[in-house]
Residue frames as qw, qx, qy, qz and C-alpha x, y, z in Angstrom:
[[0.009, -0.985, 0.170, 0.009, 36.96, -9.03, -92.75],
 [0.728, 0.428, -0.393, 0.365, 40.74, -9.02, -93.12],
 [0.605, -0.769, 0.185, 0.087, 43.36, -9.08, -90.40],
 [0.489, 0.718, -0.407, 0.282, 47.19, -8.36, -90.43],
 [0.708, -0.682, 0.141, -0.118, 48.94, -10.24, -88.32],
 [0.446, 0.598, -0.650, 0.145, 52.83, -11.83, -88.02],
 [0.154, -0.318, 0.876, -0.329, 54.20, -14.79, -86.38],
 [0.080, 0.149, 0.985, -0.044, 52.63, -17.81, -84.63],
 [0.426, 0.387, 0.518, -0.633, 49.08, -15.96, -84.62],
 [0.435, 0.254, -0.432, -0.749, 48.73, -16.33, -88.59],
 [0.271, -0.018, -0.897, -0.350, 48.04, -20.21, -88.48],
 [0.156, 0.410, 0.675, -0.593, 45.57, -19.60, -85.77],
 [0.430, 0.478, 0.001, -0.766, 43.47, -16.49, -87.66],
 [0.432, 0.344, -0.617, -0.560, 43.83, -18.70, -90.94],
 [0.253, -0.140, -0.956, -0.035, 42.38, -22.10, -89.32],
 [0.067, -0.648, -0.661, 0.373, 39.61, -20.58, -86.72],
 [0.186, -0.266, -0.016, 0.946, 39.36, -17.39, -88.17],
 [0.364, -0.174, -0.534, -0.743, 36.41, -17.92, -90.84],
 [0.216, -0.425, -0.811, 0.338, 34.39, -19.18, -87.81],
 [0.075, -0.824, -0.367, 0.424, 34.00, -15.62, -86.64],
 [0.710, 0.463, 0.315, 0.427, 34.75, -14.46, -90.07],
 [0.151, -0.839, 0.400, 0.335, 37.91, -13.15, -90.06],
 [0.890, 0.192, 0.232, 0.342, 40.61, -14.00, -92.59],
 [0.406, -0.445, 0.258, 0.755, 44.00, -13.20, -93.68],
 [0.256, 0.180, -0.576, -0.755, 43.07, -12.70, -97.80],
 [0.649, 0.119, 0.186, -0.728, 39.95, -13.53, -99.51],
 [0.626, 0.089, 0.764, -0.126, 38.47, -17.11, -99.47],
 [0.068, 0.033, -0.792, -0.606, 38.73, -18.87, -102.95],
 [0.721, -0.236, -0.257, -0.600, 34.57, -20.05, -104.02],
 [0.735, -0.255, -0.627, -0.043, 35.87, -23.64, -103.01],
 [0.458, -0.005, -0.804, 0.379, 37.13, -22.44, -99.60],
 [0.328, -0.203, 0.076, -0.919, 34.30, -20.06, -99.29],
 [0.745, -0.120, -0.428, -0.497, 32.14, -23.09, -99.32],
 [0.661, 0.019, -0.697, 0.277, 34.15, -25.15, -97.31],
 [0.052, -0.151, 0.407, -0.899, 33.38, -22.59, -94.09],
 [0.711, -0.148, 0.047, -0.686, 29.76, -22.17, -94.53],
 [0.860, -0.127, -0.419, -0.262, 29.75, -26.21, -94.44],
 [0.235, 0.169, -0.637, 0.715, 32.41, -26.01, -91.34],
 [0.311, -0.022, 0.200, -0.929, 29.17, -23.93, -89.99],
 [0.707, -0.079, -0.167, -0.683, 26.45, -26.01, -90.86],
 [0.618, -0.088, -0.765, 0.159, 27.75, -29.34, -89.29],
 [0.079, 0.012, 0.666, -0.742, 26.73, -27.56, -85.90],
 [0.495, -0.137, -0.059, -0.856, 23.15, -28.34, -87.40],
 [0.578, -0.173, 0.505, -0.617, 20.83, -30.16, -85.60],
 [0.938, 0.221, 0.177, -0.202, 20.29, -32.79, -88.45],
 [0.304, 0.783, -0.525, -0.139, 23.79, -32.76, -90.03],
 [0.252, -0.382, 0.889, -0.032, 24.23, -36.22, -90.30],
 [0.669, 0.014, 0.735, -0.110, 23.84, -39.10, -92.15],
 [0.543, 0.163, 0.499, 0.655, 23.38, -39.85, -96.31],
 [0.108, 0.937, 0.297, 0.149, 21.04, -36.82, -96.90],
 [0.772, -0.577, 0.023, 0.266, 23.66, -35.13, -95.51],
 [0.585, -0.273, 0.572, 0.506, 26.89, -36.72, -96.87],
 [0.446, 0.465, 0.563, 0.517, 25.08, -36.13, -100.50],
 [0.095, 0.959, 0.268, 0.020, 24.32, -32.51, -99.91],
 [0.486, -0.728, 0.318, 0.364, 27.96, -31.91, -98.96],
 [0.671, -0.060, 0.625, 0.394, 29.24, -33.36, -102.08],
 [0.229, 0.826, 0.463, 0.226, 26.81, -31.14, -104.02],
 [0.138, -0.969, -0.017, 0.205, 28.36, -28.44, -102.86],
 [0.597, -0.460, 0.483, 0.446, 31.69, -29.40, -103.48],
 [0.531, 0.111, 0.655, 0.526, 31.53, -29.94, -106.55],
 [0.023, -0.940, -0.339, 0.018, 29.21, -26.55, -107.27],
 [0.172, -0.906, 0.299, 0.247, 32.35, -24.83, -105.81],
 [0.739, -0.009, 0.552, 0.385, 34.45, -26.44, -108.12],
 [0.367, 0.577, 0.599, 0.416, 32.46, -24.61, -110.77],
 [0.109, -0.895, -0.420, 0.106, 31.80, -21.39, -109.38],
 [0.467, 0.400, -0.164, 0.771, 33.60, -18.12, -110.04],
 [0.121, -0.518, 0.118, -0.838, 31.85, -16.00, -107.60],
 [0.066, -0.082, 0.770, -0.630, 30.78, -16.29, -104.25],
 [0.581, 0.269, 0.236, -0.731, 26.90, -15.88, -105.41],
 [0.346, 0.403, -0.842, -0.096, 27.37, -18.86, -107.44],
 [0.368, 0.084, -0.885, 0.274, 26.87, -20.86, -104.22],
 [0.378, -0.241, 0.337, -0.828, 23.98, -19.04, -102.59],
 [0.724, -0.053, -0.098, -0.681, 21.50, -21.49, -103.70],
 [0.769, 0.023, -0.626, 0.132, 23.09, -24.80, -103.46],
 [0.183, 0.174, -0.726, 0.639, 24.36, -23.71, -99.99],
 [0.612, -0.236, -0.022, -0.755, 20.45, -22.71, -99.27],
 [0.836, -0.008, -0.429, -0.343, 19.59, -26.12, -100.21],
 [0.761, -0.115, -0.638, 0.023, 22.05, -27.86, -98.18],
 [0.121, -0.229, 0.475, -0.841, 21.26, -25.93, -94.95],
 [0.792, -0.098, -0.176, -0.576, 17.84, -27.24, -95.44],
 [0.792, -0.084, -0.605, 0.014, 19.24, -30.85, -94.72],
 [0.341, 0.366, -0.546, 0.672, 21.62, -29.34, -92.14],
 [0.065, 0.226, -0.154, 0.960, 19.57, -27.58, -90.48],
 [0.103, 0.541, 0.822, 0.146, 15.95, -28.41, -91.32],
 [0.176, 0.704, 0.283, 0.627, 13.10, -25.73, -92.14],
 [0.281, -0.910, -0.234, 0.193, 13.69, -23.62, -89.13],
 [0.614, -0.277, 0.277, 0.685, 17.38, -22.90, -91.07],
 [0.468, 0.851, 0.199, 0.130, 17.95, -20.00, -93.86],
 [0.617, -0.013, 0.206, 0.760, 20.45, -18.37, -96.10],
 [0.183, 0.876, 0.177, -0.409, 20.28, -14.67, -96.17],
 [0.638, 0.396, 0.211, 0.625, 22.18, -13.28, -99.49],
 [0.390, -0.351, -0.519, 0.675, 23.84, -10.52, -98.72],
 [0.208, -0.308, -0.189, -0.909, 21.24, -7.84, -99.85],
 [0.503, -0.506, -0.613, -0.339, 18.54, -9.50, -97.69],
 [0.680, -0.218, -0.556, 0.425, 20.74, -8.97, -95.07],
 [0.054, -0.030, 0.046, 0.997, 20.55, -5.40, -95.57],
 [0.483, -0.384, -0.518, -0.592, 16.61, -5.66, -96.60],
 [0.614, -0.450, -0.648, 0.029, 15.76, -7.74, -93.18],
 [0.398, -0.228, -0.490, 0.741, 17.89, -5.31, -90.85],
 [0.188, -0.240, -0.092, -0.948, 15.80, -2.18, -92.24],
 [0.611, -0.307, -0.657, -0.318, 12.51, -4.42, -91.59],
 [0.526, -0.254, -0.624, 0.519, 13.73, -5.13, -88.07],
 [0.060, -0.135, -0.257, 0.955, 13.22, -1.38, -87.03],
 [0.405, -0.186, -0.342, -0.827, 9.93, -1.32, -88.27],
 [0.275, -0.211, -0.914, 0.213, 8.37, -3.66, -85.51],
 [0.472, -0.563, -0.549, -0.398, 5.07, -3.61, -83.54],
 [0.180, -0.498, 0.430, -0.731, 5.18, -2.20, -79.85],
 [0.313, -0.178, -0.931, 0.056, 4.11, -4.45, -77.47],
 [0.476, -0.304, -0.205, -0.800, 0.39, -3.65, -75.21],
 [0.245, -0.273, -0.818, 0.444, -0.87, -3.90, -71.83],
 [0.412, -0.220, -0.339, -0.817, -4.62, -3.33, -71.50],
 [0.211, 0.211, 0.804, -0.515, -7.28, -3.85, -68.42],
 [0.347, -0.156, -0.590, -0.712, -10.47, -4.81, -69.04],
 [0.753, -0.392, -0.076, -0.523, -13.11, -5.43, -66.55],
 [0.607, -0.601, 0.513, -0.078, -10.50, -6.88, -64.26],
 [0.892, 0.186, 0.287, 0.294, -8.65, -8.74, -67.13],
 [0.113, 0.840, -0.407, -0.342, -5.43, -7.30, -68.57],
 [0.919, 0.236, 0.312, 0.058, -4.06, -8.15, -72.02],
 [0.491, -0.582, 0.432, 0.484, -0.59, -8.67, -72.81],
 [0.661, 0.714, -0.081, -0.214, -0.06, -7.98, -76.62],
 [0.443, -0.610, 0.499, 0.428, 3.42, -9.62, -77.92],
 [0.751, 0.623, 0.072, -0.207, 4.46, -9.14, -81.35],
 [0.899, -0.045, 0.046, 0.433, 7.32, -10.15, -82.75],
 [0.129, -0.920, 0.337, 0.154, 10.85, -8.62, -82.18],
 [0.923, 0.162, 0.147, 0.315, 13.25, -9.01, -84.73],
 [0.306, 0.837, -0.275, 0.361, 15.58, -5.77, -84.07],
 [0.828, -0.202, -0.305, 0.425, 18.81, -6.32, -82.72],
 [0.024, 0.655, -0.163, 0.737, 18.94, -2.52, -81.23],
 [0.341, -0.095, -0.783, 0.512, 19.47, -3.03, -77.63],
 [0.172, 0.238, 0.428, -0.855, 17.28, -0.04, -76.47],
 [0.461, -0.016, -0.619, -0.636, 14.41, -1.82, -78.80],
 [0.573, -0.159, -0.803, 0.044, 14.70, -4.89, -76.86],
 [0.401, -0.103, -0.686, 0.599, 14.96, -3.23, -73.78],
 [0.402, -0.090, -0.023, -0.911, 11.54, -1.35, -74.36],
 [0.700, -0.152, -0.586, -0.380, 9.75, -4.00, -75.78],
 [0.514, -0.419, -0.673, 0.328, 10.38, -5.67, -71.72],
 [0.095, 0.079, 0.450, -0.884, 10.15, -2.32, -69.88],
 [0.538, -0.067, -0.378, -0.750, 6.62, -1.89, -71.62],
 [0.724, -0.171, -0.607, -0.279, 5.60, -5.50, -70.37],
 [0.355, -0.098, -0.612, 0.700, 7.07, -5.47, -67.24],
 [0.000, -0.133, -0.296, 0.946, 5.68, -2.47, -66.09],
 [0.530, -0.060, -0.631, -0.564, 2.86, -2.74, -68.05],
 [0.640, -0.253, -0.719, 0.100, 2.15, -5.92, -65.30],
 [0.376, -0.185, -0.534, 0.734, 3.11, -4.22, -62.32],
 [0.188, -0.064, -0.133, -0.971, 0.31, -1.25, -62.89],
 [0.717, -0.129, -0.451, -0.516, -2.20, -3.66, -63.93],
 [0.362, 0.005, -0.931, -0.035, -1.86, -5.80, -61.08],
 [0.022, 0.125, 0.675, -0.727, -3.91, -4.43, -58.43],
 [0.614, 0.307, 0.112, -0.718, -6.96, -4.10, -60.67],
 [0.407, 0.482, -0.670, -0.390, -6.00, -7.21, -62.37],
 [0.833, -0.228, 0.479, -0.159, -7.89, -11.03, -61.30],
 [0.886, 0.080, 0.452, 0.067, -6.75, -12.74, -64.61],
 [0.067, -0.702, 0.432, 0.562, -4.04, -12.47, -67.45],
 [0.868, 0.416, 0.227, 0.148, -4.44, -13.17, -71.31],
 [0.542, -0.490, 0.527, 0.434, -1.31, -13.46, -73.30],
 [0.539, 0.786, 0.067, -0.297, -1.60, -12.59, -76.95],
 [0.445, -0.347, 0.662, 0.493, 1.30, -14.60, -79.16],
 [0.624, 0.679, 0.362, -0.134, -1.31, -14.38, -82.61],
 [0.569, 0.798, -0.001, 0.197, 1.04, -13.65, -85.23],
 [0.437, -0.839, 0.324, 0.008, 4.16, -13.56, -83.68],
 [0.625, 0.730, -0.269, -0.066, 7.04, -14.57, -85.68],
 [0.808, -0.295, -0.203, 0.469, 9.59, -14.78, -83.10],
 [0.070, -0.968, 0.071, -0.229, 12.66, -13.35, -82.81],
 [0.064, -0.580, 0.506, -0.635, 14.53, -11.99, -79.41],
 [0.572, -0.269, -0.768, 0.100, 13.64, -14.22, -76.72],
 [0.254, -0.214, -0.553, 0.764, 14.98, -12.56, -73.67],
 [0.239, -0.007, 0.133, -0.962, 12.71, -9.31, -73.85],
 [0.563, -0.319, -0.563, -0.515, 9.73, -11.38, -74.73],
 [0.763, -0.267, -0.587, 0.050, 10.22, -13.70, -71.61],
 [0.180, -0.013, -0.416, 0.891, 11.55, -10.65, -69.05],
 [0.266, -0.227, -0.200, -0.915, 8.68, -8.82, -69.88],
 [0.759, -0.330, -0.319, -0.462, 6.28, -11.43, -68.73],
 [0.346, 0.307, -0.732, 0.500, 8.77, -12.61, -66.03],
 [0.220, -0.214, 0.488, -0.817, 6.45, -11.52, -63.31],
 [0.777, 0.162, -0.118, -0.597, 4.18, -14.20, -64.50],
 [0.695, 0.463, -0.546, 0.068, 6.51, -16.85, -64.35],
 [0.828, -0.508, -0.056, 0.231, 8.37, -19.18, -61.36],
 [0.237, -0.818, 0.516, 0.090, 11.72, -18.44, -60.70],
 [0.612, -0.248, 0.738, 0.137, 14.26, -21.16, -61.96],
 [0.298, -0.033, 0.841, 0.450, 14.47, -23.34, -65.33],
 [0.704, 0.384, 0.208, -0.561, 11.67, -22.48, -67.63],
 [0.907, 0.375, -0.012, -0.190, 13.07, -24.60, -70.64],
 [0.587, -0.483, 0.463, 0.455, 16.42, -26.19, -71.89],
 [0.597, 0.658, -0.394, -0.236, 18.01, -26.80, -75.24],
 [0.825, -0.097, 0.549, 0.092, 19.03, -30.37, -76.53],
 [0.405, 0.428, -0.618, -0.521, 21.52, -31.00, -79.65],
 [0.741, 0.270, -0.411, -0.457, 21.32, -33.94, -81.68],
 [0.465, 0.318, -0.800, 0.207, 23.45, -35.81, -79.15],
 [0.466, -0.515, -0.718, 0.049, 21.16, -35.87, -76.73],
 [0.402, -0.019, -0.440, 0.803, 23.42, -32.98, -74.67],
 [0.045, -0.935, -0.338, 0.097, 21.46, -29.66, -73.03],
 [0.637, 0.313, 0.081, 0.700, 23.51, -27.21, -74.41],
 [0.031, -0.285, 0.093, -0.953, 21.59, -24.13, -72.62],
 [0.085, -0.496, -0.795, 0.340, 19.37, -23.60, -69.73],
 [0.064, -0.600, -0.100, -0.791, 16.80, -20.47, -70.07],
 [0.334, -0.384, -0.726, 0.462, 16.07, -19.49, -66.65],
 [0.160, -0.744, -0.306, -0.573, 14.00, -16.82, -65.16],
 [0.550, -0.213, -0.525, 0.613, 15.04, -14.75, -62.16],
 [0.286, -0.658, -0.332, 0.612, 14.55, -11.46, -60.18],
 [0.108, 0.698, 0.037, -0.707, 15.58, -9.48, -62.82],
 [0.445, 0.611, -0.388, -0.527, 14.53, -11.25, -65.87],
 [0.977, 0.140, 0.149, -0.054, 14.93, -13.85, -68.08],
 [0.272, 0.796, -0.505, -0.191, 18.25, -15.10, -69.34],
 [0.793, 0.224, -0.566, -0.006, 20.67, -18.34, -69.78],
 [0.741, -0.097, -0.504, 0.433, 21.56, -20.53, -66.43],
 [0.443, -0.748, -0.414, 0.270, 20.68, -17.47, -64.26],
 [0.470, -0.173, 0.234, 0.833, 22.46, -15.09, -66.15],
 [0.243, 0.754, 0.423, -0.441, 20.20, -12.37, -67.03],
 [0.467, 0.203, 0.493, 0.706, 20.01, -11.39, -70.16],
 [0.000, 0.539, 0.246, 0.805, 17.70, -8.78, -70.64],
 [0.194, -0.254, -0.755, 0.573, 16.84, -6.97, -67.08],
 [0.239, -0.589, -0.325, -0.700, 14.02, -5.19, -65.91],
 [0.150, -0.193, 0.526, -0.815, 12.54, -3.81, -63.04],
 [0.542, -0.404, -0.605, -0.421, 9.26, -6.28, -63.05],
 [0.597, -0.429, 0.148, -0.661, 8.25, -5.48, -59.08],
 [0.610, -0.066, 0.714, -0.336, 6.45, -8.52, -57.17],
 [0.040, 0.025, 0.924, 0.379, 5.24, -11.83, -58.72],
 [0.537, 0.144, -0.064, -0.829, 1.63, -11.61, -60.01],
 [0.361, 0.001, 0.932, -0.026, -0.57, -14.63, -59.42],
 [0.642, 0.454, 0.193, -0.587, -4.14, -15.22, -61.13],
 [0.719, 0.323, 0.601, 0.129, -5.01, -17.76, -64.05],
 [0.206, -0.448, 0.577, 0.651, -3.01, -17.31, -67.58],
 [0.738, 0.467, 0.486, 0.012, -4.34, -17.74, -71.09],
 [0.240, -0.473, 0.468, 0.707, -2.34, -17.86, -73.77],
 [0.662, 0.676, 0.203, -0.251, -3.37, -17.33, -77.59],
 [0.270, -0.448, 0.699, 0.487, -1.80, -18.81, -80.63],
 [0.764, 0.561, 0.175, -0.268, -2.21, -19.32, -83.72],
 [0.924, 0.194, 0.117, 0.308, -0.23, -21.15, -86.87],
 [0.391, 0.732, -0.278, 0.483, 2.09, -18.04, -87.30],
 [0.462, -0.805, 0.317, -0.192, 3.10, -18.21, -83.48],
 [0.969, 0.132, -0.163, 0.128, 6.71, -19.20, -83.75],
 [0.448, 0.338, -0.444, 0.699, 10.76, -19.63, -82.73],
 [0.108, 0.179, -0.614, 0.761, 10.74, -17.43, -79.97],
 [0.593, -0.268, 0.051, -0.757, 7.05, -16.97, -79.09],
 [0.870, -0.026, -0.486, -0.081, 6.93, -20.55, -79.02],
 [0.421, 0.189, -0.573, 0.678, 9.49, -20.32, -76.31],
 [0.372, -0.101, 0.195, -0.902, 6.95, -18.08, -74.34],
 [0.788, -0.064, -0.190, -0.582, 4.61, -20.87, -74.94],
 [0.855, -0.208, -0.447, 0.161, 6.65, -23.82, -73.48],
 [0.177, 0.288, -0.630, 0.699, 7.68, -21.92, -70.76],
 [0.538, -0.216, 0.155, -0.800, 4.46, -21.42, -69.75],
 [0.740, 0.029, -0.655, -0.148, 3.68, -25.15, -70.47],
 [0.594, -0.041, -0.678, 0.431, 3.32, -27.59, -67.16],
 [0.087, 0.058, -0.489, 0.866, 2.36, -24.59, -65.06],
 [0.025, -0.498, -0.785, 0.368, -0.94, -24.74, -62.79],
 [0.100, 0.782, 0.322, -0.524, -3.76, -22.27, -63.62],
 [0.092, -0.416, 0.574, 0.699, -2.33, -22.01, -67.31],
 [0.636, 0.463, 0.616, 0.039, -4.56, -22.77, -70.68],
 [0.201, -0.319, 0.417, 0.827, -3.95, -22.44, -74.37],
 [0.564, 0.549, 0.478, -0.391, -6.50, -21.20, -76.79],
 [0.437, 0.744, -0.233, -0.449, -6.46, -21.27, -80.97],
 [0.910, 0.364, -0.194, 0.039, -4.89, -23.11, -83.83],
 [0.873, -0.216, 0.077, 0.431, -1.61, -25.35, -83.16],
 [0.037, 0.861, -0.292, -0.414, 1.55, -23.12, -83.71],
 [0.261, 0.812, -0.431, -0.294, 4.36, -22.98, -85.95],
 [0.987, -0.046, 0.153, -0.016, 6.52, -25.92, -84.90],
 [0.503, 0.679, -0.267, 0.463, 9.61, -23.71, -85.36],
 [0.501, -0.798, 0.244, -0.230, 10.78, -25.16, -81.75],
 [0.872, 0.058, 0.062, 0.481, 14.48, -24.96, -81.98],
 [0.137, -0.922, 0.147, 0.330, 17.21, -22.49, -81.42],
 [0.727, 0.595, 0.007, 0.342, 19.32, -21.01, -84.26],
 [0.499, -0.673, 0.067, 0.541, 22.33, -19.50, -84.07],
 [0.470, 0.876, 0.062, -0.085, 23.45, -16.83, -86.84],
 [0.729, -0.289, 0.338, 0.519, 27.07, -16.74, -88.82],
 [0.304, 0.844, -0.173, -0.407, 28.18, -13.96, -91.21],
 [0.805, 0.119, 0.354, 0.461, 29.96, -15.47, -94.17],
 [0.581, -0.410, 0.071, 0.700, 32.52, -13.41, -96.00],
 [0.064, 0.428, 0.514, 0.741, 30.22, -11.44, -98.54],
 [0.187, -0.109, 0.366, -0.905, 28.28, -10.97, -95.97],
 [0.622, -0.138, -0.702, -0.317, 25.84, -13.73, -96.47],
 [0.432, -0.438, 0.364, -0.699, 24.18, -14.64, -93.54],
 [0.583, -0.154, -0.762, -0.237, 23.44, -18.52, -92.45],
 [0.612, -0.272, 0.290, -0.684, 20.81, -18.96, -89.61],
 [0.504, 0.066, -0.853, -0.116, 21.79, -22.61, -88.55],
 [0.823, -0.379, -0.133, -0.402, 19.33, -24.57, -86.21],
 [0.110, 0.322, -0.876, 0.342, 21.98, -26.36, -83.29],
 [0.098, -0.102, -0.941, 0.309, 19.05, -27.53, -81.04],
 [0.333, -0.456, -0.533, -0.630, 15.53, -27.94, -80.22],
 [0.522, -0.437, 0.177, -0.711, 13.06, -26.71, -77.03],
 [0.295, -0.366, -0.879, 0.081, 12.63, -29.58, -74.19],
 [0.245, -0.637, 0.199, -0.703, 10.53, -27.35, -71.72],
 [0.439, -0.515, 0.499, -0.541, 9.99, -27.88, -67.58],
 [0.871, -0.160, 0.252, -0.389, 8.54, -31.41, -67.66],
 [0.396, -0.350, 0.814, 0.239, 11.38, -32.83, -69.80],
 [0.700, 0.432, 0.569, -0.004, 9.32, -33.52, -72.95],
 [0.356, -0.159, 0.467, 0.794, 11.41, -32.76, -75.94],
 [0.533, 0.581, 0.340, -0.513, 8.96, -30.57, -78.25],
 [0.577, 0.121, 0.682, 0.432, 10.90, -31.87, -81.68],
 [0.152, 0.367, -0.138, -0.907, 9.65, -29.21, -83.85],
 [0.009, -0.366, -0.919, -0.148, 6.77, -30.02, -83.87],
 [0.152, -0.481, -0.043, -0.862, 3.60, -27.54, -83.73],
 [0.066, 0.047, 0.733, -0.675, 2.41, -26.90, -79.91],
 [0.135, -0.521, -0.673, -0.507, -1.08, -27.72, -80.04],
 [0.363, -0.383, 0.108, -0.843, -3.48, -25.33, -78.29],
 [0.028, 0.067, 0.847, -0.527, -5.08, -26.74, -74.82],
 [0.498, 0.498, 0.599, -0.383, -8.70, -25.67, -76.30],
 [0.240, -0.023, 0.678, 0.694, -8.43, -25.69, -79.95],
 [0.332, 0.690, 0.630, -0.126, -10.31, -23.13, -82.61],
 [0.221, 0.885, 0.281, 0.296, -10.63, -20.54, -84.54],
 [0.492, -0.243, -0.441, 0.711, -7.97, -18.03, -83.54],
 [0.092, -0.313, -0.096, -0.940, -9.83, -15.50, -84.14],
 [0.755, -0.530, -0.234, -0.309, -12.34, -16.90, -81.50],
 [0.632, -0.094, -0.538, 0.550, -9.10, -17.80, -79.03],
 [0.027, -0.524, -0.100, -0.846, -10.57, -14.36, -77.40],
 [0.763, -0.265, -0.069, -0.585, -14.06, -14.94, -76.21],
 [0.801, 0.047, -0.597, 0.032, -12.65, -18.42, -75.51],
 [0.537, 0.163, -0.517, 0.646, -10.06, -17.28, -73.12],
 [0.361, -0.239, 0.250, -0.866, -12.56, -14.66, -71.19],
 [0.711, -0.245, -0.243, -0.613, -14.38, -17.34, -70.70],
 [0.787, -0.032, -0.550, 0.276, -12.17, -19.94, -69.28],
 [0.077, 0.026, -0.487, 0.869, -10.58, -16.66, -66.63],
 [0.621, -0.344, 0.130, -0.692, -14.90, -16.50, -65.88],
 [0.854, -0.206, -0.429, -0.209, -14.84, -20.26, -64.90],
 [0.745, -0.038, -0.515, 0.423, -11.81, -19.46, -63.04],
 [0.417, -0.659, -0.523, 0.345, -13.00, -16.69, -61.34],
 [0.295, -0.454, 0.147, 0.828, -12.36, -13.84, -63.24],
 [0.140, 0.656, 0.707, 0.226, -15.85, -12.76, -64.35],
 [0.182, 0.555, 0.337, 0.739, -16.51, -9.60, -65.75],
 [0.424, -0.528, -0.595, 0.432, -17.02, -6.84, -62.94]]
């Protein structure tokens, strides 16, 4: 967007300003380019010759280009290095395509069964606050009903795409310790973000992000289900859970999309979805995006039966 300003604030808006894209007049192709790569050095791989040669590509792209769309694909490409494959360039119709999509999500589902209740999470990709803040009331509550008839809990991440975090990881909060469930690490080794889980929710360094009303804590053996589409955030939901007594995963390895992105509007309205850092969770084991394998590995479409069986060895036979 533009901005009209006078005095000392122009050289400010005109040097930091395409960060949080603002600007005084519209960006030429080459310094349109020169932003979005400003933006993608915060990516997790953004270094070394793979790199240095993708940068150069561009440059010289915007050299050529008259139009901003011109540059979608070469910038794609060198987000990929930036970034790696949890990165993406929206153009800016997709951006418009993906936000309709977003409202069209799955509800989430809490179901007892013969003293077993099963948490459904599907992915949440709308950024409508009173979306997010169903999608946890639903689980939350959801838990707090179900606990008094409730010996064991299965955890349903099958197809799950990602997303939101916070509402995923409030929701099931009552399932959870208090304190650190995972960090973020950049490429320099640094933690750049704690996720924590408290009293009312889940959120960064004890800062709630999404709250809820989730009652008492709720004990009883956990089983989680995954499968190759369980990723980004769900995956998050899965290494929190990681490390924790009375916990087991069932089905095929996940995604391996563990790393946090961080979105940037470019000045068409392009969209880049750089990767800054990746998941360590509780025990300190970095998970590298890599896929999480499953604690009994199979079929996920058997990660069911699997899991009803593991909550009957642990005491939480049909009744």
């Amino acid at each position: 967007m533009f901005v009209a300003l006078t005095g000392a604030g122009l050289w400010g808006v005109g040097h930091y300003g395409p960060r949080f894209n603002v600007y005084l007049s519209a960006p030429s192709p080459q310094r349109y380019a020169q932003v979005a790569l400003d933006l993608m050095e915060r990516g997790y791989h953004a270094q070394g010759p793979a790199w240095d040669a993708a940068q150069e590509t561009v440059r010289v792209a915007a050299d050529e280009a008259t139009g901003y769309s011109d540059l979608h694909t070469v910038l794609a490409e060198a987000l990929a290095v930036a970034g790696g494959p949890h990165s993406s360039l929206l153009p800016p119709d997709e951006v418009s395509a993906s936000q309709t999509l977003a409202e069209q999500g799955a509800e989430p589902t809490v179901s007892t069964v013969d003293g077993v209740t099963t948490l459904t999470l599907p992915e949440l990709v709308s950024g409508a606050s009173d979306t997010q803040q169903r999608y946890a009331d639903t689980l939350a509550r959801g838990i707090e009903t179900a606990s008094g008839a409730t010996c064991g809990w299965v955890i349903d991440l099958r197809g799950n795409t990602g997303g939101t975090m916070y509402p995923m990881l409030s929701g099931v909060s009552a399932l959870l310790p208090d304190g650190p469930a995972l960090t973020f690490r950049d490429r320099n080794g640094r933690t750049t973000a704690q996720v924590t889980v408290q009293a009312d929710g889940a959120g960064l360094s004890g800062r709630t992000t999404t709250r809820v009303d989730r009652g008492h804590k709720v004990d009883g053996p956990v089983a989680l289900l995954q499968d190759e589409r369980t990723a980004s955030s769900a995956e998050v939901v899965l290494a929190a859970f990681r490390g924790l007594d009375h916990v087991a995963t069932f089905g095929a390895p996940s995604a391996g999309y563990t790393s946090a992105n961080t979105p940037y509007r470019l000045y068409d309205g392009a969209q880049l979805v750089v990767t800054e850092s990746i998941y360590v969770d509780r025990d300190g084991t970095a998970l590298d995006e890599q896929p999480l394998p499953a604690d009994h590995p199979g079929p996920p479409a058997d990660a069911p039966a699997a899991a009803l069986t593991w909550l009957a060895d642990h005491g939480c036979a049909a009744r």
